[in-house]
C-alpha positions in Angstrom: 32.2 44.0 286.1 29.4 46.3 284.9 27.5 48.5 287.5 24.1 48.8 286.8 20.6 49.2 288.0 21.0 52.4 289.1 19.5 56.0 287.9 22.1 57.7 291.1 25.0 57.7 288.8 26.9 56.4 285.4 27.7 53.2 284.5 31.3 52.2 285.6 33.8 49.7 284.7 35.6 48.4 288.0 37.5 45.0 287.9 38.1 43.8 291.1 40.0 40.3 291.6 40.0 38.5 294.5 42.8 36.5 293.7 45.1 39.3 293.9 47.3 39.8 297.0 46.5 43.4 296.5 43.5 44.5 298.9 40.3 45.4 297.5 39.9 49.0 298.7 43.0 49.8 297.0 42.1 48.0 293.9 38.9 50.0 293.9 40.7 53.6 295.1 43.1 52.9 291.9 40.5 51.4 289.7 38.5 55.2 290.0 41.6 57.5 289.8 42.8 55.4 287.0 39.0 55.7 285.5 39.1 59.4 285.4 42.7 60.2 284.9 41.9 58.5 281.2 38.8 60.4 280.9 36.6 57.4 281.0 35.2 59.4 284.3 34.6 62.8 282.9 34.4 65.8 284.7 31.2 66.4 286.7 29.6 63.2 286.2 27.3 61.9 289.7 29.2 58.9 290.8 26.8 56.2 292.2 25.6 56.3 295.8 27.8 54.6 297.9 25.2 51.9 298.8 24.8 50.9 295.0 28.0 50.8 294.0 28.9 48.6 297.1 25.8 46.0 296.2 27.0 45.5 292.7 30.3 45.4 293.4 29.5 42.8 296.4 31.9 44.5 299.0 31.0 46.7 302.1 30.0 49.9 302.0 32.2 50.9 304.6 34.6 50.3 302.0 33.6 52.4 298.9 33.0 55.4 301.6 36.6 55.2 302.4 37.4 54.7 298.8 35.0 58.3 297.7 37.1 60.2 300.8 40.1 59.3 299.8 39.6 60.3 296.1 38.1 63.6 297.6 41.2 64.1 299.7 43.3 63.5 296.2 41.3 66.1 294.3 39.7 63.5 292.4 36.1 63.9 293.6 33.9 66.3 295.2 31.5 65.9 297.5 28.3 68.1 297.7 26.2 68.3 300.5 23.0 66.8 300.0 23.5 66.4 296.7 26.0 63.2 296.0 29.6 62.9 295.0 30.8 64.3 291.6 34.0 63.5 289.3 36.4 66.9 289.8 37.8 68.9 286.6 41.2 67.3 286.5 43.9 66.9 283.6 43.5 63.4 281.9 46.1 61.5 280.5 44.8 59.2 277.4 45.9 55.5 277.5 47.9 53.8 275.8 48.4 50.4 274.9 50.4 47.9 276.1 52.4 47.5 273.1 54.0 49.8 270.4 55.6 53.3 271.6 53.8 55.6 273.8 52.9 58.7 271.6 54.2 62.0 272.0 56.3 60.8 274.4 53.9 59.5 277.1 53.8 56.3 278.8 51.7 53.9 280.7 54.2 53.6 283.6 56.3 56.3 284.6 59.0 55.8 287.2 60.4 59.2 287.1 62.6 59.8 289.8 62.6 63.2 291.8 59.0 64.2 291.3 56.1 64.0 294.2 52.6 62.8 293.8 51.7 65.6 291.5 48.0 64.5 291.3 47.9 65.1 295.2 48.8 68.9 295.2 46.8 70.3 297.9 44.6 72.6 295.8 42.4 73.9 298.0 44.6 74.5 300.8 46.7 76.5 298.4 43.9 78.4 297.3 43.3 78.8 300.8 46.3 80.0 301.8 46.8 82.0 298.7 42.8 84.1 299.8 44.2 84.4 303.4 48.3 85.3 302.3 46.7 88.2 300.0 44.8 89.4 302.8 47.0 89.7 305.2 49.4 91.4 302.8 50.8 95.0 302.9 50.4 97.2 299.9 53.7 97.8 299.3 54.4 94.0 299.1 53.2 94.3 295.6 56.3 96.2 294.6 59.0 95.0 293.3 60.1 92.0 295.6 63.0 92.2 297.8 65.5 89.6 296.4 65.8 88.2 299.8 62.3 87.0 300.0 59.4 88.8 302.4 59.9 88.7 305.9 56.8 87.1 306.7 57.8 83.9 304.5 61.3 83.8 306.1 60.0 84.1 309.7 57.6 80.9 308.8 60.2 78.9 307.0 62.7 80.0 310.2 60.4 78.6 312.5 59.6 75.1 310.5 63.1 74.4 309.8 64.2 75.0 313.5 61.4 72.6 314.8 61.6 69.9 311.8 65.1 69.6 311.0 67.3 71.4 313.5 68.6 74.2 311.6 70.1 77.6 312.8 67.6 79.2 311.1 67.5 82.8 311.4 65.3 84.9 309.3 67.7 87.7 308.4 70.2 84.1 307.0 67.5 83.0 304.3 67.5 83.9 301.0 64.4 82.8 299.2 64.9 81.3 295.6 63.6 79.4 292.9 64.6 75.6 293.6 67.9 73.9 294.6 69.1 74.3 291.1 69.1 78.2 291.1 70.5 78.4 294.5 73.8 76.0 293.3 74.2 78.5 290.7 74.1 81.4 292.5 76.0 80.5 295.6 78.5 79.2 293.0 79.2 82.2 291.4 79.4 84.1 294.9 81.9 81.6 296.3 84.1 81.8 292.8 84.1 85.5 292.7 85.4 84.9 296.4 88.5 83.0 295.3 87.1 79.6 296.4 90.0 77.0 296.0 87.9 74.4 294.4 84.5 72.5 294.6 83.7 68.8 295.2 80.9 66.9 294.7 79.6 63.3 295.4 80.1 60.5 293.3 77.9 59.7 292.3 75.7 62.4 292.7 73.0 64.3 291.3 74.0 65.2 287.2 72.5 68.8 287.3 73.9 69.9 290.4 77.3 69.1 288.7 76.3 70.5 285.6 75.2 73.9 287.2 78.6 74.1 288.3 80.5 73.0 285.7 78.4 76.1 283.6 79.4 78.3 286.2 82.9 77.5 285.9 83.7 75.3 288.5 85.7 71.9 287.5 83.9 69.8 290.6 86.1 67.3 292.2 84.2 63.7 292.3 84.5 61.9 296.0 83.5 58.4 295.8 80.4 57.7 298.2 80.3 54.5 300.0 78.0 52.3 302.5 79.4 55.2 305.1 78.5 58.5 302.6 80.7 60.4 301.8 84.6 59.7 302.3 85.6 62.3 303.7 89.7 61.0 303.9 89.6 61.8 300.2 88.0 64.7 300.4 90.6 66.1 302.8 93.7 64.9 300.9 92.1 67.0 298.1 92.5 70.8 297.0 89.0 71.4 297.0 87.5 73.6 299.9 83.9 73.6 299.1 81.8 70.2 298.9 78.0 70.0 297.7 76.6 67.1 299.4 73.2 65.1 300.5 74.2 63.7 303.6 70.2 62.9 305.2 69.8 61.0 302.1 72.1 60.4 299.5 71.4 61.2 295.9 70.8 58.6 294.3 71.8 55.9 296.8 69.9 56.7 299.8 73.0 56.2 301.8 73.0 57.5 305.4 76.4 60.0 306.3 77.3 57.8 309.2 77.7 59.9 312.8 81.2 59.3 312.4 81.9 60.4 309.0 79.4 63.6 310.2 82.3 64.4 312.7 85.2 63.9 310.3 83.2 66.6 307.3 81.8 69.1 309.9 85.9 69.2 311.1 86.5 69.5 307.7 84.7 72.8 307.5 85.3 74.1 310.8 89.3 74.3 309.6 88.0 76.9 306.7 86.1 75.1 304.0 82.8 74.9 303.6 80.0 72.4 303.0 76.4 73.0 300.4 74.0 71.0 302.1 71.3 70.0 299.9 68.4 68.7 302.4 66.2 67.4 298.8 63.5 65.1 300.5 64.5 64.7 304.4 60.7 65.2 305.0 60.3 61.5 304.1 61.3 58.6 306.5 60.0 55.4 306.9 62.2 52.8 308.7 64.2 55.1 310.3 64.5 58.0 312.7 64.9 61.3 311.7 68.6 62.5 310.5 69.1 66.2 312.0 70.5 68.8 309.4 74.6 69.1 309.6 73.9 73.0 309.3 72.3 72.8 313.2 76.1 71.5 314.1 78.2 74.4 312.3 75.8 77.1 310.9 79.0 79.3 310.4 80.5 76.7 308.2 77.3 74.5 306.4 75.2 76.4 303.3 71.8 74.9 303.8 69.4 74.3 300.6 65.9 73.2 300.6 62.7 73.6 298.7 59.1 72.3 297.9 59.8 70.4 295.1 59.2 66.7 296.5 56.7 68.4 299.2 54.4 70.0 297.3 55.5 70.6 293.2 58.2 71.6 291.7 56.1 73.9 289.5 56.0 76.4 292.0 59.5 76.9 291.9 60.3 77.7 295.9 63.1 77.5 297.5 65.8 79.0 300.1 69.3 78.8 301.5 70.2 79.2 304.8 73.7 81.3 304.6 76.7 81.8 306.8 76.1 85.7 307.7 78.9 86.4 306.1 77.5 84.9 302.9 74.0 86.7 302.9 74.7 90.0 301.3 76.8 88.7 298.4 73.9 86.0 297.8 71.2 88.8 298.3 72.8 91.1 295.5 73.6 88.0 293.1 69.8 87.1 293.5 68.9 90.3 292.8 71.0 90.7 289.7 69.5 86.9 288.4 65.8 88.4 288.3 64.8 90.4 291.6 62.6 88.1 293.6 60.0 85.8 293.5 56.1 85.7 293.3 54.6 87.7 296.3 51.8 85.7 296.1 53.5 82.2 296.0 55.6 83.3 299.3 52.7 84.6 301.2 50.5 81.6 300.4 53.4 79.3 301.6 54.0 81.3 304.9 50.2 80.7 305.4 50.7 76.7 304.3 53.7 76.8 307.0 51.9 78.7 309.8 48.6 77.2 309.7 50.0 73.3 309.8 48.6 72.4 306.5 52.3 72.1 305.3 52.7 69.2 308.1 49.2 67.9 307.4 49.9 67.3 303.7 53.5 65.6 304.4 51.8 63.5 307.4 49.7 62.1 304.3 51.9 61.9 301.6 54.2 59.9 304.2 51.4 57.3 304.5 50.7 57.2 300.5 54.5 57.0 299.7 55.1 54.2 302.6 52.4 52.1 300.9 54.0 53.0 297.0 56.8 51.6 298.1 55.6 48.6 299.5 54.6 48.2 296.0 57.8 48.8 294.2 59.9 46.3 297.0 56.8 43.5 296.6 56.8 43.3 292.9 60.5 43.9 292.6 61.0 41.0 294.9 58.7 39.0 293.2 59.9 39.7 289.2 63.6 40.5 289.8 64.9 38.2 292.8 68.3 39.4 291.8 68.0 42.5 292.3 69.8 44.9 295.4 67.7 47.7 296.7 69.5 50.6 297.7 67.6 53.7 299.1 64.8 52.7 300.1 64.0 53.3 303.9 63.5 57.2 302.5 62.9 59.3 300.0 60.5 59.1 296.8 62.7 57.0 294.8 64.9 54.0 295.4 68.0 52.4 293.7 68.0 49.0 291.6 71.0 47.4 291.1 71.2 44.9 288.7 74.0 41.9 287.9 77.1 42.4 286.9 76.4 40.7 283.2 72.6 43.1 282.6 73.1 46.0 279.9 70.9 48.5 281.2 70.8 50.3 278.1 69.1 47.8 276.0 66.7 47.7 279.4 65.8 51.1 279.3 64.8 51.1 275.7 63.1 48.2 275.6 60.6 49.1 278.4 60.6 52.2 277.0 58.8 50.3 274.0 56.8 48.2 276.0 55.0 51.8 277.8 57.6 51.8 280.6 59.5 54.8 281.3 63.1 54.0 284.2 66.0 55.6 284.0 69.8 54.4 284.4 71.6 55.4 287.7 74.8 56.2 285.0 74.3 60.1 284.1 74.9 60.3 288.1 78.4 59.3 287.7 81.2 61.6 286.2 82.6 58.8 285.0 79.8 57.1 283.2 81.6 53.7 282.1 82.7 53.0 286.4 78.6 52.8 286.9 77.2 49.6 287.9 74.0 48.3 286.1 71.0 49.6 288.0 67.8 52.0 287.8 66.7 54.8 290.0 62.8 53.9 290.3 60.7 56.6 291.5 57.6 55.8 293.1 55.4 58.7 294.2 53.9 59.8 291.3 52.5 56.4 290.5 49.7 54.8 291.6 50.3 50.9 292.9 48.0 49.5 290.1 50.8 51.4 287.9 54.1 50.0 289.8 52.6 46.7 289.9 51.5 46.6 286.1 55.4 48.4 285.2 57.7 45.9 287.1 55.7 42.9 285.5 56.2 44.5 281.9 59.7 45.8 283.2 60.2 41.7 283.6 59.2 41.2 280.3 61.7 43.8 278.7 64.3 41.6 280.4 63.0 38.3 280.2 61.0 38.2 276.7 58.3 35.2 275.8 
């Protein structure tokens, strides 16, 4: 409906429909982000009073208050004292229609797996923490950046890691790096020039990780994963003495390392191999408790990767591994020789993000946004694709959908593709691409629920066409 009557603010267009199971504060919450992520709602236009937009929308104000704070929380609006609450300078994203092919490669629906809520980057805590990070800064901080990373970062990411995920985290074992990716490579090369017998990854398992190693020139090994993890019986009737593995949440099937196949790798590497543990979104839990690091178990033994890519961006390009001692001064020079160090901006601003609690602040909400997305993604799923198996999806940002035998996931893919929708086949995770079975990995935390609902119902007419 039109709002109107009002001099305290432009004329919106908010639909709301009562004969939705979705609730009306989130259909209003979407309704505005969606408004001025097209650009309908441009940047620095007075939104109308609470009161008014409430009367001619006929709902509580108590709910359109919540609605404004919750946008203002996003980055979407700003409130100013005394003065009403404006639309923030964001980046837009024009729509498209329904039909035809998005242009230039955009899409109405997006289910991109592996990204965060991007829109949700805390900007002014950053810029908070990047003020205060600056100020408490040496001089000679400013140089040229010790490979390993400032101490000040690595005390701060010592301390959370300890506290959130059990690690053996001691500041002189971190080496700070640029994402996961980077750190596969460069402990790769280390662990080659160290006359490593082999590597193994998961299969399936994430395709770049294998990829990275392949360009370093490691032939990875691929051990099937099952509803246990990782099997460890063929791993050890192998030749390979490293593994690379996501045993909190397996990549892309969200499958648990049970405790008892925990035992069988951490034996594994405590007979001389050793085991890359990539921790990629343990941060995010929903229906289940908390799955402590293996690296807490056998530092000595477990290379321990993280980063801030599903916590805050990947943009900012931040990450670390936690290194057998031995390890660290090899790793140190190899990260030295691949471009010195990172920003000494970025790492002070995160030790101030860490040490302050806004990092736990942000993830606390984030939790409660991505429980709620996925609610989304398992209603609508349930509702258009009955058939369909879930895997995944008591953590994480993304989930598995695993289709019948008889679907060709292919054709799917390109015709939703068409349609607006962008999903991507669960096959480039397999080294053997023809063994996949037919299914999707949907991610869910960069879209909206307006958006999941919408791209499931056109998903279901890729499938099903009128």
């Amino acid at each position: 409906m039109d709002i109107s009557g009002t001099t305290l603010g432009p004329e919106v267009l908010v639909e709301l429909d009562r004969n939705l199971t979705v609730p009306l504060h989130r259909q209003l919450t979407d309704a505005l982000r969606d408004a001025i992520r097209a650009g309908r709602l441009a940047a620095e236009v007075r939104m109308p009073s609470s009161r008014v937009l409430a009367s001619d929308l006929r709902v509580s104000r108590r709910m359109v208050v919540d609605a404004y704070a919750q946008l203002v929380a996003e980055g979407f609006l700003v409130g100013r004292h005394g003065a009403g609450t404006y639309v923030a300078a964001v980046d837009t994203v024009p729509m498209v229609p329904a039909t035809g092919r998005p242009a230039a490669g955009r899409h109405d629906v997006d289910f991109c797996s592996g990204h965060p809520d991007l829109r949700s980057f805390p900007r002014a805590e950053w810029l908070r923490a990047v003020r205060q990070g600056l100020a408490d800064l040496p001089a000679a901080s400013f140089g040229y950046v010790e490979p390993q990373g400032l101490t000040v970062t690595r005390v701060a990411l010592a301390d959370y890691l300890r506290r959130t995920r059990g690690v053996h985290a001691e500041p002189e074992r971190i080496v700070l790096c640029a994402g996961v990716t980077q750190a596969v490579g460069l402990v790769a090369k280390v662990l080659q020039r160290a006359g490593a017998a082999g590597f193994a990854v998961e299969e399936p398992g994430f395709w770049l990780h294998r990829f990275v190693l392949q360009h370093n020139g490691c032939s990875p090994q691929p051990i099937r994963v099952d509803d246990a993890g990782l099997d460890v019986a063929i791993l050890a009737a192998g030749p390979a003495d490293i593994v690379l593995t996501t045993p909190a949440h397996q990549s892309p099937t969200g499958v648990v390392l049970t405790p008892q196949r925990r035992g069988e790798l951490l034996q594994w590497a405590r007979a001389g191999n050793l085991v890359i543990e990539d921790d990629y979104d343990a941060e995010y839990r929903y229906e289940r408790r908390p799955v402590g690091a293996l690296q807490g178990l056998a530092p000595d033994r477990v290379i321990y990767l993280g980063s801030v890519s599903k916590t805050l961006a990947p943009g900012l390009r931040i990450g670390w591994m936690v290194l057998p001692e031995d390890l660290v001064g090899a790793v140190t020079r190899e990260k030295g020789l691949a471009g010195v160090g990172n920003s000494a901006t970025d790492q002070a601003a995160f030790a101030h993000l860490l040490t302050s609690g806004e990092y736990d602040r942000h993830l606390r909400q984030m939790r409660r946004r991505y429980l709620s997305r996925r609610n989304t993604l398992l209603d609508s799923l349930s509702r258009y694709f009955p058939e369909v198996s879930v895997l995944g999806a008591p953590a994480g940002v993304q989930l598995m959908a695993q289709f019948p035998d008889s679907t060709d996931i292919d054709a799917l893919v390109t015709a939703a593709d068409k349609l607006g929708v962008r999903v991507e086949s669960v096959a480039p995770f397999y080294a053997d691409r023809s063994a996949a079975p037919p299914g999707l990995l949907l991610g869910y935390a960069n879209v909206t629920e307006s958006q999941i609902a919408a791209g499931i119902e056109t998903l279901a007419r890729a499938v099903r066409p009128r």
